[in-house]
N, C-alpha and C positions, 0 to 999 in steps of 0.2 A: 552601558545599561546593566544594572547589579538585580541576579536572581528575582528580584521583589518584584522589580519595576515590569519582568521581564513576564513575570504570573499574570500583576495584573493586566496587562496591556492584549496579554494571549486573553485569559478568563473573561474578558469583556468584548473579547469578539461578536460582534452577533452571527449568527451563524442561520442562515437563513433555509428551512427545508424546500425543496421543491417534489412535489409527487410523480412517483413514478407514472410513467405510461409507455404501456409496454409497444413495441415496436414502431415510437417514432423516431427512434435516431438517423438522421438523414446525412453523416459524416462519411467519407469516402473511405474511410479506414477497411483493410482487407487483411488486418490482422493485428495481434496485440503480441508483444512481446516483453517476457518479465522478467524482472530480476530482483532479487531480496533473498528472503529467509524465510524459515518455516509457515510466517502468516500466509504465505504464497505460493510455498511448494505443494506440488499437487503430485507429489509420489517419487520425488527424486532421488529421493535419501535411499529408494530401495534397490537404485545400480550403484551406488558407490561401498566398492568392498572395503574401504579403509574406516569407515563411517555408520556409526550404532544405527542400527534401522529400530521404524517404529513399531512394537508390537504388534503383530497381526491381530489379537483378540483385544486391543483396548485402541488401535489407533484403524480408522478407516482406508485399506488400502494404499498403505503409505504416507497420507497425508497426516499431516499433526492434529487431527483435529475428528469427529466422528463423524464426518462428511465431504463432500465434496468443501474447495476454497474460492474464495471469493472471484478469483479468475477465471474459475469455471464455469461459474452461474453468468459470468458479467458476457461470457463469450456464445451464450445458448441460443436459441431463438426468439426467446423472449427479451434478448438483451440488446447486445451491438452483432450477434450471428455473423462472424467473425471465425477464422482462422487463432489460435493461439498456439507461440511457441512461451516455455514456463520451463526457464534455466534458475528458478529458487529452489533455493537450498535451507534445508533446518539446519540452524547452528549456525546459519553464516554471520559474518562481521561487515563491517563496509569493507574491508580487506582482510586480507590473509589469503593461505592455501588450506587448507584443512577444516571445514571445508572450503572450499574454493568462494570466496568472497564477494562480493559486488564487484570491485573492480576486475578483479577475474574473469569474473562471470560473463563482462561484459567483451573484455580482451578476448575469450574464446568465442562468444558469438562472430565477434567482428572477422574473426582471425577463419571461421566457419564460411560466411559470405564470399561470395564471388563481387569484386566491384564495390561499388558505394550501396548503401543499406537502401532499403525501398523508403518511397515517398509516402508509401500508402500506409504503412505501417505506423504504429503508436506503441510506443517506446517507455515503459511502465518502471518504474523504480521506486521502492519501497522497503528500506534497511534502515539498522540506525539501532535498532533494539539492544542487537544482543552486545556491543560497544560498549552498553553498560551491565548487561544481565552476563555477558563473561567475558568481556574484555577490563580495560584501564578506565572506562568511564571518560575518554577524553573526545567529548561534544566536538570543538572545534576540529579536531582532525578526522572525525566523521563527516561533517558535511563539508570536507578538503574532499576526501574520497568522493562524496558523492560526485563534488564539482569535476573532477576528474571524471567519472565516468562522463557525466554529462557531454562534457568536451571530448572525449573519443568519440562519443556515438554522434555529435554534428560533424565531427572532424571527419566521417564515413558518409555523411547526406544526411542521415537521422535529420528529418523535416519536424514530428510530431515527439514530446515526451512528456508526459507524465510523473508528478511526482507527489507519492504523499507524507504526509510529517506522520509524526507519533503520535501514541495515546500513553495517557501519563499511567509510566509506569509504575508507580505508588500504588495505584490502583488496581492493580494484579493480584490475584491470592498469593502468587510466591511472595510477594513483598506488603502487600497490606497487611495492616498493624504490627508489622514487623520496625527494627531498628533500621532498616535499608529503605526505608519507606519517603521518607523525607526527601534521601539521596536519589532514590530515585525518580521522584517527583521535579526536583531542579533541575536532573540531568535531560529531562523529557523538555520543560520550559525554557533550557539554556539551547538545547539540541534544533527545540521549532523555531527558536526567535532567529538562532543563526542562520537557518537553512534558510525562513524568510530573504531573510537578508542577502545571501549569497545568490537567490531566485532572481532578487528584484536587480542585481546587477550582472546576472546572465542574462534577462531580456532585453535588458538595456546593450550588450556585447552582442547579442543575437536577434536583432528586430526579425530576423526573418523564421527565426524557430516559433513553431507554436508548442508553446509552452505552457504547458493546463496543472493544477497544482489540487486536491483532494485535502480538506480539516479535516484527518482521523482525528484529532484529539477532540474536536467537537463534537462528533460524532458518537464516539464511545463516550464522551461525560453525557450529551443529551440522552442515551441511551441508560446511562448511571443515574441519571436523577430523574428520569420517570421509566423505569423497567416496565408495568404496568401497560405503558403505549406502544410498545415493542412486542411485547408478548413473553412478557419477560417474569417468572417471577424470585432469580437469584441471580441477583449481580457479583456479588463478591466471593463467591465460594466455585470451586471445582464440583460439576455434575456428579452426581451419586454415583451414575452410572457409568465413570469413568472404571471403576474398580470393580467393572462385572463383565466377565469373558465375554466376547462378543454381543453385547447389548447396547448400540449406537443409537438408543434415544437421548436428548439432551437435557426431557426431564423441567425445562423449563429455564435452567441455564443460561446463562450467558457465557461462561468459561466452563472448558472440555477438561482441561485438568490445569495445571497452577500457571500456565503462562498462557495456553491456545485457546483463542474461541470456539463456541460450538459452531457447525455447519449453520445453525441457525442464523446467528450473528455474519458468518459469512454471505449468508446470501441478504437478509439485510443491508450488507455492505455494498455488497455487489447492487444492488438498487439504485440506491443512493450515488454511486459513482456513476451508474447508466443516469438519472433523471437529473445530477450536475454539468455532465456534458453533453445531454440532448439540450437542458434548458438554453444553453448556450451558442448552438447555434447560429448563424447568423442567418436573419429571411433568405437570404438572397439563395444561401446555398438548400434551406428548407423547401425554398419553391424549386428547388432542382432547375435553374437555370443554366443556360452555357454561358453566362460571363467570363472569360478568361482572366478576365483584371479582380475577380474576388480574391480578398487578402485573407487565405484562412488562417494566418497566422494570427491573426484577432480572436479567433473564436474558441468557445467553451470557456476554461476557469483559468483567471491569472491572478499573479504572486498579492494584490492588493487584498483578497478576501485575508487573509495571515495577520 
């Protein structure tokens, strides 16, 4: 399937909203566990001595962004209230050491654990970015990496994972109207259509993993093409207010400076992800019954929404 075929087929997705509602989620999860890059990092950058930390008076506490990230909001009371460990890194790749990459990330977690990984937990993965904003730009050995991880973390019990695709990176300030615009826009619709596709034959190798899967890329276009419905009234531009010493409003924002969202945007996100996998669900376990034979490997969001 050639880049064109690969646009249209993502860009006609429907992408269906479901509304939030705050504290239904009735999943047994007793905790979230992350891995990715700075969309995710919620202050890590600020232990590693080898590795630029983010300005205290232009970035919020570490995090890339002027607020808390979407992992945070997603883990509150009003969310899935929840436990969260959040081993994302700004700057990571799906691999490498420098910083310490998805695959890494996830070899130190595993390597952390006593035994097989809990059942309870939900197993969150989200890289892919920076492969092309500063690696080689090479899609297919990105979602190799992810599948690798993927396969350590069932290879330990990992029962639950989560996984979401991109948002087209054309559309970024660092790259819109720019000549890398294009490039990046392919690499985003070559990067989702493979990871599709590598999903839909790891459930098929894993019937018994539940395997839940998140449209960022829809998400952030629905969000692009009516800002207004968001609360939104600059999509394409870095917040004014990036470039004023400690002044972490967004201003109205959707991007915090030329790659990271505003806190806005993350808890946005963080919604969206909570009212996908409540919608999801299955009655059986909504009514909190003791059936022992309920298969939750069925429930919340699989590879066919892509």
């Amino acid at each position: 399937m050639n880049a064109v075929i690969r646009k249209t087929a993502i860009v006609t997705i429907l992408f269906f909203s479901i509304f939030f509602t705050a504290g239904a989620f009735a999943a047994d999860f007793d905790e979230i566990v992350v891995f990715g890059d700075s969309l995710s990092d919620d202050g890590n950058l600020l232990f590693f001595e080898d590795q630029s930390r983010p300005e205290p008076e232009l970035y919020y506490q570490g995090r890339l962004s002027n607020g808390p990230v979407w992992a945070e909001y997603l883990v509150d009371q009003e969310h899935l209230d929840v436990s969260k460990t959040d081993i994302a890194l700004g700057g990571a790749q799906t691999d490498g050491l420098t910083p310490p990459g998805l695959l890494e990330q996830v070899s130190t977690y595993i390597a952390s654990e006593t035994g097989s990984l809990s059942g309870d937990s939900l197993f969150i993965l989200w890289a892919g970015s920076n492969d092309f904003l500063n690696g080689d730009g090479d899609y297919e050995e990105a979602v190799d990496n992810i599948n690798t991880a993927m396969d350590r973390l069932v290879e330990y019990d990992a029962e639950h994972i989560l996984v979401f695709n991109l948002p087209d990176l054309g559309t970024i300030p660092e790259t819109l109207g720019t000549s890398e615009a294009a490039a990046a826009t392919e690499f985003t619709l070559n990067f989702n259509a493979e990871l599709a596709n590598m999903l839909d034959e790891f459930s098929v190798d894993n019937p018994d993993v539940g395997l839940y899967t998140f449209d960022t890329y829809s998400f952030f276009m629905e969000i692009q093409n009516n800002p207004a419905e968001f609360g939104f009234t600059n999509v394409t531009e870095p917040s004014p207010n990036f470039d004023i010493e400690n002044n972490f409003e967004g201003a109205g924002h959707l991007f915090w400076d030329e790659k990271h969202p505003t806190t806005e945007a993350h808890a946005l996100l963080a919604d969206r992800v909570f009212a996908e996998l409540n919608a999801q669900v299955p009655e059986s376990t909504n009514a909190d019954d003791d059936d022992d034979d309920d298969d939750s490997s069925n429930c919340f969001i699989n590879t066919s929404g892509w």
